[in-house]
N, C-alpha and C positions, 0 to 999 in steps of 0.2 A: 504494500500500500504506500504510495509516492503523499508524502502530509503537504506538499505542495499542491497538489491536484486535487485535495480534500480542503483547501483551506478557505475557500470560503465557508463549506459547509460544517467546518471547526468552529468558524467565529459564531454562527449561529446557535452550535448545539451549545460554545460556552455559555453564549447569550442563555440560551434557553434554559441550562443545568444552573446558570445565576438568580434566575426568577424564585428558585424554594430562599436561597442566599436573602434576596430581596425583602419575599414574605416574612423571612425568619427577621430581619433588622424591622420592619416596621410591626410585626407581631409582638417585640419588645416594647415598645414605645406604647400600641395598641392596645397589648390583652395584658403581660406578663405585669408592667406597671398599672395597671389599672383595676385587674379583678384580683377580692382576695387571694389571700394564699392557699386555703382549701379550694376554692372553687378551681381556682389555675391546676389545682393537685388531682381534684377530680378529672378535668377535661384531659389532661394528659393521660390516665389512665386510658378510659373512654379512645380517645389517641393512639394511644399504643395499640390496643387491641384492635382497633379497625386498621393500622397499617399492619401489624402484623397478619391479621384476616386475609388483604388486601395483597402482600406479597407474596401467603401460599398462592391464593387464586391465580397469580402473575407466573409463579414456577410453576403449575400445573399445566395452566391450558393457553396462557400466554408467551411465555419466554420458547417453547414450543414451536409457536405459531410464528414469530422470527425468523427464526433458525430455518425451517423449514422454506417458506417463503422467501426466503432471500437465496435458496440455489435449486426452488423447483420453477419453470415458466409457468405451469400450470397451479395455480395458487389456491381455489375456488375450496377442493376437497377440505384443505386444511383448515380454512377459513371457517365454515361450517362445521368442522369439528372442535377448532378451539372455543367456538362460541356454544355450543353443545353441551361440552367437559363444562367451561368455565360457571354456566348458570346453571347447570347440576348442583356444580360444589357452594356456590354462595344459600342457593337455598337450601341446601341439607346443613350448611353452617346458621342460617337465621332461625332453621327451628332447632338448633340445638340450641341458642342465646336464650329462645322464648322459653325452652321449656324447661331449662335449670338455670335461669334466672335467680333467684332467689341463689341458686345453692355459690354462683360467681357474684353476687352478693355479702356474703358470709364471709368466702375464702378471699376479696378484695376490699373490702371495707368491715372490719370485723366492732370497728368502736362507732360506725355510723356516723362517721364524721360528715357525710355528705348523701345526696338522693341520690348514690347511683343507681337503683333499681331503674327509675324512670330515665336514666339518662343511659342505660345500657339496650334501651327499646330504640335508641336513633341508630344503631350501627347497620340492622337489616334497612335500612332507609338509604342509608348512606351506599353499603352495597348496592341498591336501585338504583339511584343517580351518578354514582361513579364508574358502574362498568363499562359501558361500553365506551369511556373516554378513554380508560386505560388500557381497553381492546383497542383501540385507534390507533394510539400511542405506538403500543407492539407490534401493529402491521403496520405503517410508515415508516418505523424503524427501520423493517427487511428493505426496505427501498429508498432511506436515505432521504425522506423529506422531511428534512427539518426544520423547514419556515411552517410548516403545517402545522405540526408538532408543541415549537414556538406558539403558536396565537393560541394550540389548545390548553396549554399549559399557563400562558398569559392571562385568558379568561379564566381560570382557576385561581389562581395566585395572587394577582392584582386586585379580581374582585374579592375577594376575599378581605384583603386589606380596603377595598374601598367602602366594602358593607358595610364592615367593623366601624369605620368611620362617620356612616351615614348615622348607624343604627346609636352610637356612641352619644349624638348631635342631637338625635330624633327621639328617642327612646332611652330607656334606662341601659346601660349594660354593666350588669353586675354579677351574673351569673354564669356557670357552663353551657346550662343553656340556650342561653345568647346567642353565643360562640357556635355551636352544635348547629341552631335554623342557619344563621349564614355560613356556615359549611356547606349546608344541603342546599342550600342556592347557590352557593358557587360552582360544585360540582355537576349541577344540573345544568345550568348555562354552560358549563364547559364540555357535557356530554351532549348538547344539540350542536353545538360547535363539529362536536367530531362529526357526527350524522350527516351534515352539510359535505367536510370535506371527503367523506368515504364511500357514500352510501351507494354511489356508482358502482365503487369497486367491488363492495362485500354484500349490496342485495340485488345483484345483478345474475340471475341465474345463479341460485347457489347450487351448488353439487354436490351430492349425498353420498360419501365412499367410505366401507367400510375398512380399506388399508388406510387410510388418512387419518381415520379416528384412531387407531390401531399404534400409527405409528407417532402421535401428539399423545396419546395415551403411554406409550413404551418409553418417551425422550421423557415425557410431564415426572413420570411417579419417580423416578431419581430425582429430580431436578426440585422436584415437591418434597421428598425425603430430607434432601441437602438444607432447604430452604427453611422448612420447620429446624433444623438446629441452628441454622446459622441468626435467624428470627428469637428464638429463644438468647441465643446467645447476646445478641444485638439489644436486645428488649429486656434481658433479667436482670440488668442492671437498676433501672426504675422500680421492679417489684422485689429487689434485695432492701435496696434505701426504703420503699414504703413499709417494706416488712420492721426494720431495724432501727428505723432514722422517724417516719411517718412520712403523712401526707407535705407538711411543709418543706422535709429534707426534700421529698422527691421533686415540691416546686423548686429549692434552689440547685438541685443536683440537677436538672433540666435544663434551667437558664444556662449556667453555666455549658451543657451538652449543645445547648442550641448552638454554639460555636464551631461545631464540626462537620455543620452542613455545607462547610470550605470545602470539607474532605468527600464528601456525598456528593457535589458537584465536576469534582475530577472522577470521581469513581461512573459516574453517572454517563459522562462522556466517553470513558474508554468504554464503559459496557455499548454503549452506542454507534461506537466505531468499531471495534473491537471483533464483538461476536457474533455480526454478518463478515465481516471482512476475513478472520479466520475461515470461518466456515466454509466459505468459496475459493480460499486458498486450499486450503486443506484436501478439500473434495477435485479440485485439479493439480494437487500433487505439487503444487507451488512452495517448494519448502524453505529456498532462501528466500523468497518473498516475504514466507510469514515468520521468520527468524528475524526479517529487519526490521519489519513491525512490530513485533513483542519486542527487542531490543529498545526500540524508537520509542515505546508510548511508556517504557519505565523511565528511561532518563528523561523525558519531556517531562514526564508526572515529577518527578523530583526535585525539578528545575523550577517547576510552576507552586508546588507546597513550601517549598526551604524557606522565603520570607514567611508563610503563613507558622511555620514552626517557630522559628527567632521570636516574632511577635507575642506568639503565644506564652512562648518561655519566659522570654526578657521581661513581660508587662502585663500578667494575668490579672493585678489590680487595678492596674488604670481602665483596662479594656472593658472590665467589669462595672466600675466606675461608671467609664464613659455610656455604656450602653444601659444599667438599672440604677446609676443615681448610689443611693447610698442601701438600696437591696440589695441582697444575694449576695454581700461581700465573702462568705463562706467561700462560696462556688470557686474564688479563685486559683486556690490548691488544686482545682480540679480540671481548669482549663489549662494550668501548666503542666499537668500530668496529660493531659489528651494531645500535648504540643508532640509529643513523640510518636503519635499515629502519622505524621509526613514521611517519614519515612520506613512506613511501613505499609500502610497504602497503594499506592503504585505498584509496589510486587504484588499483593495479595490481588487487586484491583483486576489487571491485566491477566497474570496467569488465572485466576477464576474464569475471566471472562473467555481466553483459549481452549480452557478445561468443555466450557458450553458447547463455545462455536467445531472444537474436532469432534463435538461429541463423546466424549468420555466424562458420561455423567455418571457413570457403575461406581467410579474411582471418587467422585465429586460427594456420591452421598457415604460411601466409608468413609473417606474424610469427617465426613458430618457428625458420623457417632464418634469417633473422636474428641471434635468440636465439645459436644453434650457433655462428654465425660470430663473435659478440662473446663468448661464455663460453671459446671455443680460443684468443681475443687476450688478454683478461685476464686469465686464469688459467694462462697460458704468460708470461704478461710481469710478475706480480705476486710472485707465489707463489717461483722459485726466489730471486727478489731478496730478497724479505721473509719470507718461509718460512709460518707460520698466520698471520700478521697480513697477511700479502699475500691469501689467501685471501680474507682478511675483505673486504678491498678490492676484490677482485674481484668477487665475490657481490654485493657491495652498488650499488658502478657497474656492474654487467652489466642487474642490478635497474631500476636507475635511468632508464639508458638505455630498455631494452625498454619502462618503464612509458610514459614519452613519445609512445613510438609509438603504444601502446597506447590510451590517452585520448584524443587526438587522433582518432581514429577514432571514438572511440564517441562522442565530440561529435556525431559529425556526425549519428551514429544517431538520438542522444537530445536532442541541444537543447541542452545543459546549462552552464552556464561559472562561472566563480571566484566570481561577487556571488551568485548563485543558492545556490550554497556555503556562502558565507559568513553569507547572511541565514539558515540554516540552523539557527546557532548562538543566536540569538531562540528559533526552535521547541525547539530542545535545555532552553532556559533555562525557556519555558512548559511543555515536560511536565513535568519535577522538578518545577516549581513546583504544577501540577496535582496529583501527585501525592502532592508531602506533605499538600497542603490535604485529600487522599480520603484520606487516611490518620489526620491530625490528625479526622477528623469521624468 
């Protein structure tokens, strides 16, 4: 993959992996400053669990339908089978919410700090209005349209922040609640958005094949396997601190977390470039091709986080400061401790994303019980000692670890090793260079 030939379509996908970046700065200023610290503690739960819901669904019958799509011409089969899988699984997930209610109840708010009962009835809701954007999403992806992508992402994000804003002006906002309806209207307006720009492609003659399901179903249940540990792992950090710390640790331990959606945004663009571009290398036997590419998107990724780490490290009070005032000043042991996810990101980021796009997800989800076993020793052994800074520690050695494994592996795939890497940073230094010269002329 030439990042020159892609780079308009680079500046876009950053633009567009900047927009959660965005939500998250003005979501500060917006919700995190403005509603209590229970209520911010409740919605973050509520949160978690509808992105965690929201990422199985994505490794089952989405991340699937990518992959697929982007090296079959005939597209139709699989379309109709990721959309199949994917509304199967949200509605056997909404009635399981409805009907042990009560009992994730109990086992998430056991001192009744807050109404989660009622506020655990918006997540099948949310499920309605959010899928088919994030089916949109996954099929644009296989084909690289990322201004599309962009505006659907835009209308989610933005509106979001402007609701919040309206509703702030107009009405009370003091509750999770609040927060929750303009959710569901942002998400809603951003999933008519997709309908407009797809509906040609995916309710045009659909095609009913039962290899198609077959084989979205055979790539999905690994990828779903993988995805539930790594979701868990990503996520158990929030319900360690609520267990240990309470509701308000889990608000400041959050603020502080909101900082690493830097890292979410690089991660977001190699998965985007990444795991169709492999995948069609791969499948035409292109193998120094995709050695230069894996090589290319780890030192680019490292090159682009290493300010974001210095900062993080050097100034986790000011930054904290800067962004809640004289709240959450706790949080900032913990944003110095996440400063060391830069350079650990990029490897894990990339080789994951190769792991998808050759298809070796059998390997993707062993890894995963792995994963499970080291995120129930860390985050059992860190967290009641250290309380959110144990967390941080946790997270970040669980990270560390699995990355190892990880790489390692995909060596073996792809050829690739440290000098390769590192001569890397020449090519990094010649495009700039390239670039201002086409710019200066």
């Amino acid at each position: 993959m030439e990042f020159g030939k892609h780079i308009g379509k680079g500046v876009w996908a950053f633009v567009d992996k900047g927009l959660p970046a965005l939500y998250g700065l003005g979501f500060i200023f917006l919700v995190v400053r403005v509603l209590p610290e229970k209520e911010y503690g409740a919605f973050v739960l509520i949160q978690t669990m509808f992105v965690f819901s929201t990422s199985l669904g994505y490794a089952l019958a989405l991340q699937p339908l990518t992959k697929f799509v982007a090296e079959s011409d005939e597209y139709r089969p699989y379309v109709f089978a990721s959309l199949s899988i994917g509304v199967m699984f949200y509605l056997a997930l909404s009635l399981f919410l409805i009907f042990f209610k009560s009992s994730l109840v109990s086992l998430l708010d056991p001192a009744n700090e807050s109404n989660l009962g009622s506020l655990l009835a918006y997540i099948p809701l949310l499920f309605l209005v959010a899928f088919y954007r994030n089916f949109a999403i996954s099929f644009l992806q296989a084909n690289y349209q990322v201004q599309k992508i962009f505006w659907i992402d835009a209308t989610y994000f933005v509106g979001v922040l402007v609701l919040i804003y309206a509703a702030s002006h107009l009405f009370r906002f003091t509750r999770a609640e609040d927060l929750l309806h303009v959710t569901l209207i942002a998400n809603a307006c951003s999933s008519v958005l997709a309908i407009v720009f797809t509906h040609r492609q995916v309710f045009l003659k659909p095609v009913i094949n039962r290899r198609a399901i077959t084989e979205i179903w055979d790539y999905g249940k690994y990828t779903f396997g993988s995805t539930v540990s790594y979701n868990i792992f990503s996520q158990a950090d929030v319900f360690f601190v609520n267990s240990f710390v309470g509701l308000v640790g889990v608000a400041t331990y959050n603020a502080a977390k909101m900082l690493t959606r830097l890292y979410d945004i690089q991660t977001q663009v190699i998965q985007m470039f990444v795991i169709p571009a492999s995948s069609k290398l791969y499948a035409k036997q292109e193998h120094q091709k995709l050695r230069g590419m894996t090589e290319k998107s780890i030192m680019f990724s490292l090159i682009v986080l290493l300010p974001v780490a210095v900062a993080m490290f050097l100034a986790p009070s000011h930054i904290m400061s800067l962004l809640y005032g004289s709240r959450y000043q706790e949080g900032a042991v913990v944003v110095r401790v996440f400063a060391f996810l830069a350079f650990i990101v990029p490897w894990n980021a990339v080789s994951a994303s190769i792991i998808q796009g050759t298809g070796h997800v059998k390997f993707g989800f062993k890894v995963s019980c792995i994963l499970l076993l080291l995120t129930a020793i860390s985050f059992a052994l860190f967290t009641p000692w250290l309380g959110i800074a144990g967390a941080a520690i946790a997270y970040v050695v669980t990270l560390f670890l699995i990355t190892i494994i990880v790489v390692r592996y995909v060596k073996q795939i792809v050829e690739f090793d440290l000098r390769g890497i590192l001569v890397r940073v020449a090519d990094a230094k010649d495009f700039v260079y390239r670039k201002i010269q086409q710019w200066q002329a």
